[in-house]
C-alpha positions in Angstrom: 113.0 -156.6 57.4 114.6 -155.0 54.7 112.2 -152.0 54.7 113.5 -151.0 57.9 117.4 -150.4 56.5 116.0 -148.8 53.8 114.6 -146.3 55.9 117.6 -146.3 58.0 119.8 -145.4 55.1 120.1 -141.5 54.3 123.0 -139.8 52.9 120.7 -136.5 54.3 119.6 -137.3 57.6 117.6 -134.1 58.3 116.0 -134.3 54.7 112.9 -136.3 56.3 112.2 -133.9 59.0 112.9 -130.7 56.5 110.2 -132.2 54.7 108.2 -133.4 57.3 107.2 -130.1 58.7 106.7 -127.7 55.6 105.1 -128.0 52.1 108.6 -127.1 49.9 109.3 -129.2 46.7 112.1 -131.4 46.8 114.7 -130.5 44.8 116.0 -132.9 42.2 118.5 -134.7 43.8 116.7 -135.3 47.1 113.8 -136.0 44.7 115.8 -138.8 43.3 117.0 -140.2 46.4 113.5 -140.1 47.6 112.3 -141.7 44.3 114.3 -144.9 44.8 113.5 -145.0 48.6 109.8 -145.8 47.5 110.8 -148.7 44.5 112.5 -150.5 46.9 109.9 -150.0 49.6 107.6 -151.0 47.1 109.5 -153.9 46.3 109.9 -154.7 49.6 105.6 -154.6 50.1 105.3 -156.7 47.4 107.1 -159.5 48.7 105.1 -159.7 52.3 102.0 -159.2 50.6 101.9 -160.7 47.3 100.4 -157.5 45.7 101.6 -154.4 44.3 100.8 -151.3 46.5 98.0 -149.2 46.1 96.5 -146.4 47.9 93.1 -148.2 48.4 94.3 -151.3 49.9 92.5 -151.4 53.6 95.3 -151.0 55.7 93.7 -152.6 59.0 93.7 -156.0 56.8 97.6 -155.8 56.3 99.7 -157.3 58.5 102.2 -155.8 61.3 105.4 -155.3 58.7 103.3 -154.7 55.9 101.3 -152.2 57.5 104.4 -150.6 58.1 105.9 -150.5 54.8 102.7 -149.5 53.7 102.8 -146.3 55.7 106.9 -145.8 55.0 105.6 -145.8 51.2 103.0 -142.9 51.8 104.9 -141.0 53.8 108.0 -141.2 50.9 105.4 -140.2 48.4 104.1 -136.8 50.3 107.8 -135.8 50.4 108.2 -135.7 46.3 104.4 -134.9 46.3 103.4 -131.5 44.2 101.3 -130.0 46.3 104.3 -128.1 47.7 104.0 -126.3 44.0 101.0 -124.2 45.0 101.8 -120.7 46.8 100.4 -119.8 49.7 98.4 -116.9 48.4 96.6 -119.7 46.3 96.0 -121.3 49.5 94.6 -118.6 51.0 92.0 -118.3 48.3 91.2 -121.9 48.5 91.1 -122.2 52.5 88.7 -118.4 52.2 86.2 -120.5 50.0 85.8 -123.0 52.3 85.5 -121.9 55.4 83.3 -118.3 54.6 81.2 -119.9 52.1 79.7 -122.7 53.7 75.9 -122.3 55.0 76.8 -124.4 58.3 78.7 -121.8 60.5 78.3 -124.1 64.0 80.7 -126.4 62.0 85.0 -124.8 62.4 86.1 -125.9 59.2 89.4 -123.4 59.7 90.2 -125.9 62.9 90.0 -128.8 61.0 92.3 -126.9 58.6 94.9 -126.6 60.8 95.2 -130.1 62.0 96.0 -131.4 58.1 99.6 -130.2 58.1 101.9 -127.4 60.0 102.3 -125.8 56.3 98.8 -125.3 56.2 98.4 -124.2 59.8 100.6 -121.8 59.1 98.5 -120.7 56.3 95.5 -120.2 58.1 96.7 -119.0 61.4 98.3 -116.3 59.0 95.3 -115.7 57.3 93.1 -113.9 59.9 90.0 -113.0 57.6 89.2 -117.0 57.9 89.6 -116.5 61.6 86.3 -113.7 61.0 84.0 -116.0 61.6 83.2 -117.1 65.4 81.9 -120.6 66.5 78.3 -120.6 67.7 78.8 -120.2 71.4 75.1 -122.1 72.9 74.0 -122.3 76.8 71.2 -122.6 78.8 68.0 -125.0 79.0 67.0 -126.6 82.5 70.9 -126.6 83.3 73.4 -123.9 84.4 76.7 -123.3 82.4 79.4 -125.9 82.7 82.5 -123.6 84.1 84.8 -126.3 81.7 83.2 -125.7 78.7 83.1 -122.2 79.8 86.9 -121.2 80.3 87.2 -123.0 76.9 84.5 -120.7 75.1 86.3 -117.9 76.4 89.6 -119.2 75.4 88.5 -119.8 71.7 86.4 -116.6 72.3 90.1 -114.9 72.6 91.9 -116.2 70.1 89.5 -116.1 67.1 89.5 -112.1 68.2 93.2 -112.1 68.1 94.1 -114.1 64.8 90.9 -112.3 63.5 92.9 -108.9 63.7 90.7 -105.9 62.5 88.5 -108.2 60.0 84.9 -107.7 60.1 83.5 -110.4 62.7 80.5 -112.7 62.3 78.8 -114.3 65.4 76.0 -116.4 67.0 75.3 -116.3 70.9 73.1 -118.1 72.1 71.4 -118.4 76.1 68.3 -120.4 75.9 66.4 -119.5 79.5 64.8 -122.2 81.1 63.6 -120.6 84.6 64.4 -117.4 86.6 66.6 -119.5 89.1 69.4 -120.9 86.6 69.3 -117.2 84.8 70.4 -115.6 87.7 72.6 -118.2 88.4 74.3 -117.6 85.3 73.7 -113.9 84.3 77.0 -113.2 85.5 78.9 -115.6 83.0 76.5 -114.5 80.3 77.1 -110.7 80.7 81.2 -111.4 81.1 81.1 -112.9 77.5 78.9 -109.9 75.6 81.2 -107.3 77.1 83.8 -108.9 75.7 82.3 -108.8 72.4 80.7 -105.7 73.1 84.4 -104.1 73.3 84.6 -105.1 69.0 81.4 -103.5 68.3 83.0 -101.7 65.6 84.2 -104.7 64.1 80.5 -106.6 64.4 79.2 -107.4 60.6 77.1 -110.3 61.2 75.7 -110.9 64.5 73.0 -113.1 65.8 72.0 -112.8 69.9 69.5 -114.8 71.4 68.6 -114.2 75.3 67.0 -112.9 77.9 65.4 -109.8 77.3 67.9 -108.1 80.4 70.8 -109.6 77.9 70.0 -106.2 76.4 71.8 -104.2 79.2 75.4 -105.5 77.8 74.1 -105.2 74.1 73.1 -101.9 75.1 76.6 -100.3 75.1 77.2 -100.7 71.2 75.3 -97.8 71.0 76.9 -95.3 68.3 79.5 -97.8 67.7 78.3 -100.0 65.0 80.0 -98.4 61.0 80.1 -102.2 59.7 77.1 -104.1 60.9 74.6 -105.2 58.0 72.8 -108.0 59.7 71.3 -108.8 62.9 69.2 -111.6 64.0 67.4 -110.8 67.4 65.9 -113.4 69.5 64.6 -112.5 72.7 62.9 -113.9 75.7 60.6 -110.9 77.1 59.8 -110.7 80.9 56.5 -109.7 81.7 55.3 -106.6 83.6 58.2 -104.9 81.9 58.6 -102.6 79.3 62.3 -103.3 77.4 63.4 -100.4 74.9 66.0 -101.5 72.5 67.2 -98.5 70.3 71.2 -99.3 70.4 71.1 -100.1 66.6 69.1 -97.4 65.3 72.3 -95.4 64.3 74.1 -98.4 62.5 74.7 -97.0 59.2 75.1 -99.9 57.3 72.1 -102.2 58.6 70.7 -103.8 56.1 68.9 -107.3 56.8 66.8 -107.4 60.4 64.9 -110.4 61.9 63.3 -109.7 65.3 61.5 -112.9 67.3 60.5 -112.6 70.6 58.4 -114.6 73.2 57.4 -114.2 76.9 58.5 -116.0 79.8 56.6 -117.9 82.1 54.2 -115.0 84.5 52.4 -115.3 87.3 48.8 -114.7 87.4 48.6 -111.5 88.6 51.5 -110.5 86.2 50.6 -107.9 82.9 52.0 -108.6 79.5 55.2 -107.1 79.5 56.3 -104.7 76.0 59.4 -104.4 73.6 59.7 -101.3 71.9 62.6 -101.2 69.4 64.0 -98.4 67.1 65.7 -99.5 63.6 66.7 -97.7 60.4 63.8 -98.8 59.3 64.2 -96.5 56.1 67.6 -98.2 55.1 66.4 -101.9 55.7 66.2 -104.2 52.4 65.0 -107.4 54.3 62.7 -107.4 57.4 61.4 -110.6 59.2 59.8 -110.1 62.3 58.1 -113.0 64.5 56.9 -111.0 68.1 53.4 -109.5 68.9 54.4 -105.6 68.7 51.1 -102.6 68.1 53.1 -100.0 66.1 56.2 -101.8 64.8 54.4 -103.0 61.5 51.9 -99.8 60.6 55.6 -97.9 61.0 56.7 -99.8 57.9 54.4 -98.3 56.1 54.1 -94.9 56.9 56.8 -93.3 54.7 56.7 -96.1 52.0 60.3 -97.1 52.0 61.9 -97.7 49.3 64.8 -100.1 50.1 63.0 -102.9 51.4 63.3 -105.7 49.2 62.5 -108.8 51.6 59.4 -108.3 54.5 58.2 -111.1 56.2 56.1 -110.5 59.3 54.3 -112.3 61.5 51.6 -109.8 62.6 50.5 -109.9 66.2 48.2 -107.5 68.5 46.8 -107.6 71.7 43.5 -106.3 70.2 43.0 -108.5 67.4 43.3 -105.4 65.2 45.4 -103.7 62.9 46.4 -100.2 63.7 45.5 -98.2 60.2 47.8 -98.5 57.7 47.7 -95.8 54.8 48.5 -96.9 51.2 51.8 -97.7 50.2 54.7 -98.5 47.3 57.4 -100.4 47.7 58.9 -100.2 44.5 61.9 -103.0 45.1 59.9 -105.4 47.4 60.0 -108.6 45.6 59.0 -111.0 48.5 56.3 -110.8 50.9 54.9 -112.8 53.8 52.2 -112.3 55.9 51.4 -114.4 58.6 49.5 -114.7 62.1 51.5 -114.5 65.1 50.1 -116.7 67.8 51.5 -115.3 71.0 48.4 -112.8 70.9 44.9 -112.4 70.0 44.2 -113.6 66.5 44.4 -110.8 63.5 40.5 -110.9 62.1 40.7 -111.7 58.3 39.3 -108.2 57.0 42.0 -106.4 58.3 44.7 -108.5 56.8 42.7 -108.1 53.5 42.0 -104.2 53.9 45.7 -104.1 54.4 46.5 -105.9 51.1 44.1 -103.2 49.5 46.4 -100.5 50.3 49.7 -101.9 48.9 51.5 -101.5 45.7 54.5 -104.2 44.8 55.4 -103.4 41.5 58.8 -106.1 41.6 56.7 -108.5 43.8 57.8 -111.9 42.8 56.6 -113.7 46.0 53.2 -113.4 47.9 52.5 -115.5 51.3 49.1 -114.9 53.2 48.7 -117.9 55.2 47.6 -119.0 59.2 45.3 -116.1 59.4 41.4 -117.4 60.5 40.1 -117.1 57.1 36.7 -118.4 56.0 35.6 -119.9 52.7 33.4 -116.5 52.6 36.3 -113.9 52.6 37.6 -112.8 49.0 41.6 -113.6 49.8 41.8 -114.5 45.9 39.7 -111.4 44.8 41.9 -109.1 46.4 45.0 -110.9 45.3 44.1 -110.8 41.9 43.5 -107.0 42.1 47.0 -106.5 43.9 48.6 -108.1 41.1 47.2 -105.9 38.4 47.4 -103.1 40.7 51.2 -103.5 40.7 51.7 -105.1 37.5 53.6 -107.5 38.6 54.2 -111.4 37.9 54.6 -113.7 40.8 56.8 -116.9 41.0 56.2 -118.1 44.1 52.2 -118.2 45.2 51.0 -119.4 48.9 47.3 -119.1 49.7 45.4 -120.0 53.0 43.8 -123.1 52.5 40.6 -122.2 54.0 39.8 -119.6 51.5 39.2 -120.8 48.4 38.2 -119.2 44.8 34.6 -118.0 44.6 34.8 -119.5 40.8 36.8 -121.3 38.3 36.5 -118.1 36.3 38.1 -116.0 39.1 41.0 -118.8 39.4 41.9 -119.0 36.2 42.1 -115.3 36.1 44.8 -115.6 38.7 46.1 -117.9 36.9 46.3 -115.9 33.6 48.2 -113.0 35.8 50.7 -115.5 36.8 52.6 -116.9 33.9 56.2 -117.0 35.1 54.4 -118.8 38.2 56.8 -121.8 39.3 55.5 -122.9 43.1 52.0 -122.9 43.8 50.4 -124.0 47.4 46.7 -123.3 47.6 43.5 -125.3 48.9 42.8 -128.9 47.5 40.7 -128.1 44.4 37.7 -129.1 43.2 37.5 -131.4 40.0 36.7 -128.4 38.1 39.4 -126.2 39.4 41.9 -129.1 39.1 41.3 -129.3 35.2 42.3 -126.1 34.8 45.9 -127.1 36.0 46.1 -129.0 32.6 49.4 -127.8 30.5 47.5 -126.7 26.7 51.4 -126.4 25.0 49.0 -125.6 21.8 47.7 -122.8 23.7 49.1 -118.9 22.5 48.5 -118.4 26.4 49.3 -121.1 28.8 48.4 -121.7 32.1 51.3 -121.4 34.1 53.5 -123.1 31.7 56.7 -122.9 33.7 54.9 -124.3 37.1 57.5 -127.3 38.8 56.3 -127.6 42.3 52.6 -127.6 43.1 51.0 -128.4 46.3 47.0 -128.5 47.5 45.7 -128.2 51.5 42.8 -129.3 52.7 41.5 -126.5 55.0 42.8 -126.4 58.4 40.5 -128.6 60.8 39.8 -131.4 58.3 39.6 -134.7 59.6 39.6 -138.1 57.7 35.6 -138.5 58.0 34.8 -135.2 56.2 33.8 -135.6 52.8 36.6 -136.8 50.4 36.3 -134.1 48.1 37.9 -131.7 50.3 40.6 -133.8 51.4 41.6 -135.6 48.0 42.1 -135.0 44.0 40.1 -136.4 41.5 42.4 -139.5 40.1 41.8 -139.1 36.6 41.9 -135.1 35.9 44.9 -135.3 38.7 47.1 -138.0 36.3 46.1 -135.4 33.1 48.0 -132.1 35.4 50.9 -134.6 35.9 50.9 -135.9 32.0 50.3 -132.8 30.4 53.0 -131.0 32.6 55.9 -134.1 32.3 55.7 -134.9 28.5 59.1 -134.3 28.0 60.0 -137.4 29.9 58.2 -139.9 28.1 60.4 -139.1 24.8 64.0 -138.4 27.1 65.9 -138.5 23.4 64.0 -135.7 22.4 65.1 -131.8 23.2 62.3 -130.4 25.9 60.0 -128.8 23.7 59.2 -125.3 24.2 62.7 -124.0 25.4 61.8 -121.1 27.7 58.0 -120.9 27.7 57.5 -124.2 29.5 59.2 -125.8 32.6 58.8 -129.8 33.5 57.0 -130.3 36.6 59.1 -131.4 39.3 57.2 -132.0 42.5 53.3 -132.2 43.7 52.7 -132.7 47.1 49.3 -133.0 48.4 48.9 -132.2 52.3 47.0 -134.2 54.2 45.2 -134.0 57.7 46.4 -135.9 60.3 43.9 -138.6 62.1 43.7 -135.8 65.2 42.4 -133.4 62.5 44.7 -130.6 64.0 48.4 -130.3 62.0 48.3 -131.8 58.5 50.9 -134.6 57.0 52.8 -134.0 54.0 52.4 -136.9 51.0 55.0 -135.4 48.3 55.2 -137.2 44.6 58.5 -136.4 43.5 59.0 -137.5 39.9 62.2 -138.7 38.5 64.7 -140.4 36.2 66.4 -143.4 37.2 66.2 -146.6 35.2 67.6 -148.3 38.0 65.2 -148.3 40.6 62.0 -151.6 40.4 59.0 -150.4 39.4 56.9 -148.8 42.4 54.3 -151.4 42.3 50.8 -151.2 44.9 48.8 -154.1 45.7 45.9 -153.8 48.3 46.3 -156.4 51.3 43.3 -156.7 54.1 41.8 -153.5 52.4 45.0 -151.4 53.3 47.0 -149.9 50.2 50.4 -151.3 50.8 53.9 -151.4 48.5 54.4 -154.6 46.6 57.1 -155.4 43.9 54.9 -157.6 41.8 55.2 -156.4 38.5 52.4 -158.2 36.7 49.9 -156.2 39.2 46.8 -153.4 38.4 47.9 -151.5 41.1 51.6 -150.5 39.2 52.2 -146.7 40.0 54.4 -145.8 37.0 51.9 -143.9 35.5 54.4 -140.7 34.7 57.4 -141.9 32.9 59.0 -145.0 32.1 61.2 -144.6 35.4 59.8 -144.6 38.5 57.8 -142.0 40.8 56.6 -142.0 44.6 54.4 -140.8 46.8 55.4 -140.3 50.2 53.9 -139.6 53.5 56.2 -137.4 56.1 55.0 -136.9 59.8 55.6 -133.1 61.1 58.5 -134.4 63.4 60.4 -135.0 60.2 59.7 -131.9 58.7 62.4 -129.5 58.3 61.8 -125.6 59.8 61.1 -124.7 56.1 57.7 -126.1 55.2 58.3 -126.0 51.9 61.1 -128.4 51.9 59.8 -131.3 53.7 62.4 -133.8 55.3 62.5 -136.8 53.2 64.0 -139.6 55.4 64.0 -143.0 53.8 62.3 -144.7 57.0 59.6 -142.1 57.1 55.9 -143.7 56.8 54.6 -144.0 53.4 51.7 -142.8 51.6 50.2 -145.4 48.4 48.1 -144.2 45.8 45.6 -146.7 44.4 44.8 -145.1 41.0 42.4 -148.0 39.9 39.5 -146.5 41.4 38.5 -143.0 42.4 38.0 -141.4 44.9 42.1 -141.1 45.2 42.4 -142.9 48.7 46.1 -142.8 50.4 46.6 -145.0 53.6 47.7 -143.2 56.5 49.5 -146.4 58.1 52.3 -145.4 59.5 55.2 -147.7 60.3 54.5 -150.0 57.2 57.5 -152.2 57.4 58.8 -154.9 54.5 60.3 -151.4 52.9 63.7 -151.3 51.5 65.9 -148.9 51.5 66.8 -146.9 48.8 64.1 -148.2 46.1 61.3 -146.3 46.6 
């Protein structure tokens, strides 16, 4: 075909392959040569195909010779193209973005990189702070480690430290024990590939470990040699009838963010609960979050009141049920706190959690978790919150209450309330029809109930099953629909500016939890509201006395209730839940959850599986 001697023909035989393996701009005359190449190409492709050529034709639908003339065109046209333009140093800054900013780090975005084109693998294998960050080397489980995919881990291991140079290095190792017998099969690979990391302690910045609590015989050794390392993520798997002391990272000088989890392996009957006693810079830390059942590590927070910490979340544990004393305490930076129950031990008793909230003073608290602890609809968990928050003076944001205690009044919740007006996530106990009223938005009010509020969600208390009574499980229909109009009036009138600037926020999100039909772990129904003309109404109709979805339009059942586009309501087992519970997994072929507003009590169904669904519209 003609195509072919066009490509033949080339007064500059090497000019192709000059261009082929580099990113330099064509220079004029080459560029013209190159130009007229592609007319006549395109010339050519017009003729066998009948069509002009265009980047977004499907080239598996050409045929043979214009598949290849297709390809002969694109490839002319990256030789003229101006990317060549951009310097490497802009490069560089691009390639840096991309591969250090993204959150997924198990993902090698500066491997794909290299693969585009050799002038950008130059780039990047030139570049070593792109090489700082380490692929997430993962073993263990019920098998041993493959020796393949071994060699290669320590191959990639080596050259990421190599192209790396003397950049600070970021890593995750990861050996997941199954038994005693594959450990000891495999201590010896697992121990080869710390000490080699081990040997760049002074390079470590960012470093996540998770193992066997013996792992910390390699770790061990970093000891005194850690001037750059700011985080560390520690997740071990204790032994018991052993006592392992970790204090290698005590000396680091600029640690800065710790989390600490632990568990026990499997003992033996006759076997004591083994202990890990660890030594940080506790006074330097800014973020703590702790999940392991340790006596003295939390009361040692608190004993010289330190200053720095800005983030502590800790899931308390003891073997006695008890808190050691804790003496009063400022933390004049803290802005988040959570406090939760650990369950690898005996279970914190309630008074001590809320005798340790007595002694605490968070002047920059902005978020307050006290969840999972064996509360009782006796203990004064709002009381004590309320006198926390005038204690400190602060305003919270982000509010998370143990469902099973609840307000002793409406007058003691809305005094929470009243301390709360920059409040913009609130999860507390399902409330009562008098409580929920006082979630109505007054925008005529001088003082507002949480007027900037955009996610809301109510619990039922932990242990409710579906034949308890209804008002602990459910809202009240009618005062429910007022929270949600009074809170979304902006969108009925979407022309208008959102009145209130500032003061107010649009609410965004309710989700009401529900128990599941074991009464143990609750669901998650979420009513997300939003804008989209597009999408049918989400219309209800009850069949054989189960709420289902229906598309009639002409129906009594219509839930539209909150703007002129659409909402839904959505059910969401706890196997589609994401780790964070308060962003629930929202997977179109989830179960749903109806609401039949027409007549109270609120009733959802809890079939799961409802099929007839289509993707997308709901």
């Amino acid at each position: 075909m003609k195509f072919r001697k066009i490509l033949r023909r080339s007064d500059q035989p090497d000019l192709f392959v000059r261009h082929s393996n580099n990113n330099e701009l064509s220079l004029d005359e080459q560029r013209i040569q190159t130009e007229s190449k592609i007319k006549l190409l395109e010339a050519d492709f017009c003729q066998l195909t009948g069509q002009s050529f265009s980047r977004d034709l499907q080239e598996d639908q050409l045929s043979k010779d214009a598949r290849k003339c297709y390809n002969a065109i694109r490839f002319h046209l990256s030789l003229i193209s101006k990317i060549g333009l951009v310097p490497p140093e802009v490069w560089e800054r691009v390639f840096e973005f991309v591969v250090l900013t993204k959150p997924d780090v198990d993902r090698q975005y500066v491997e794909s990189l290299c693969r585009v084109s050799r002038g950008w693998r130059a780039i990047v294998v030139g570049y070593p702070i792109l090489w700082s960050r380490f692929p997430a080397f993962s073993y263990g489980g019920d098998s041993r480690i493959p020796n393949k995919k071994y060699k290669k881990d320590i191959q990639r291991l080596e050259l990421y430290l190599s192209r790396s140079k003397n950049t600070p290095i970021t890593f995750k190792y990861r050996y997941k024990f199954g038994d005693v017998t594959t450990w000891d099969l495999d201590k010896e690979k697992v121990f080869k590939m710390l000490l080699v990391l081990v040997e760049v302690a002074h390079r470590w910045e960012s470093v996540r470990i998770e193992g066997p609590g013996e792992t910390m015989r390699a770790v061990s050794l970093v000891k005194g040699k850690l001037p750059l390392l700011s985080t560390l993520v520690l997740i071990l798997a204790l032994p018991y009838s052993e006592e392992i002391r970790v204090d290698c990272f005590k000396s680091a000088p600029l640690l800065r963010h710790v989390e600490l989890s632990a568990s026990f392996q499997k003992r033996e009957p006759q076997q004591t609960q083994g202990r890990l006693r660890i030594s940080l810079p506790l006074s330097r830390l800014e973020k703590f979050r702790t999940i392991i059942l340790l006596d003295t590590s939390y009361p040692s927070l608190f004993q010289d009141s330190y200053h720095s910490l800005i983030k502590l979340e800790y899931q308390i544990g003891s073997r006695t049920g008890r808190i050691l004393a804790i003496p009063k305490a400022t933390f004049s930076r803290l802005t988040k706190l959570y406090v939760t129950q650990y369950h690898g031990g005996v279970p914190i008793q309630p008074r001590d959690v809320l005798r340790h909230l007595m002694q605490l003073t968070l002047p920059s608290l902005t978020h307050l978790k006290v969840y999972d602890f064996h509360f009782r609809p006796s203990d004064r968990l709002y009381e004590i919150v309320i006198h926390l928050i005038r204690r400190s003076g602060c305003s919270l944001k982000n509010l998370r209450l143990d469902p099973n205690a609840g307000p002793e009044s409406v007058t003691q919740f809305v005094d929470l309330l009243k301390l709360c007006p920059e409040l913009e996530f609130m999860d507390v106990q399902t409330p009562t029809e008098e409580i929920l009223q006082q979630f109505v938005l007054n925008r005529a009010s001088p003082a507002p109930l949480i007027p900037k509020l955009k996610t809301l969600v109510f619990r039922p208390p932990r242990g409710t099953e579906w034949t308890i009574l209804r008002k602990s499980v459910f809202v009240d229909p009618l005062n429910f629909m007022r929270v949600v109009r009074s809170r979304t009036q902006d969108l009925f009138e979407p022309d208008q500016p959102i009145s209130g600037g500032e003061t107010f926020h649009c609410l965004e999100e309710v989700r009401i939890m529900l128990p599941s039909s074991d009464g143990r772990s609750p669901s998650s129904g979420q009513l997300a509201l939003f804008e989209d003309a597009a999408l049918p109404p989400f219309d209800i109709k009850p069949e054989d006395g189960v709420v289902r979805v229906g598309r009639q339009e002409a129906t009594p059942y219509r839930w539209c209730p909150i703007a002129p586009s659409a909402a839904r309501f959505k059910f969401i087992t706890d196997s589609a839940r994401k780790k964070e519970e308060d962003q629930p997994d929202l997977a179109w072929n989830d179960a749903l959850g109806c609401i039949d507003c027409n007549k109270p009590p609120l009733t959802v169904s809890g079939r799961f599986g409802i099929t007839g669904v289509e993707k997308g519209w709901y």
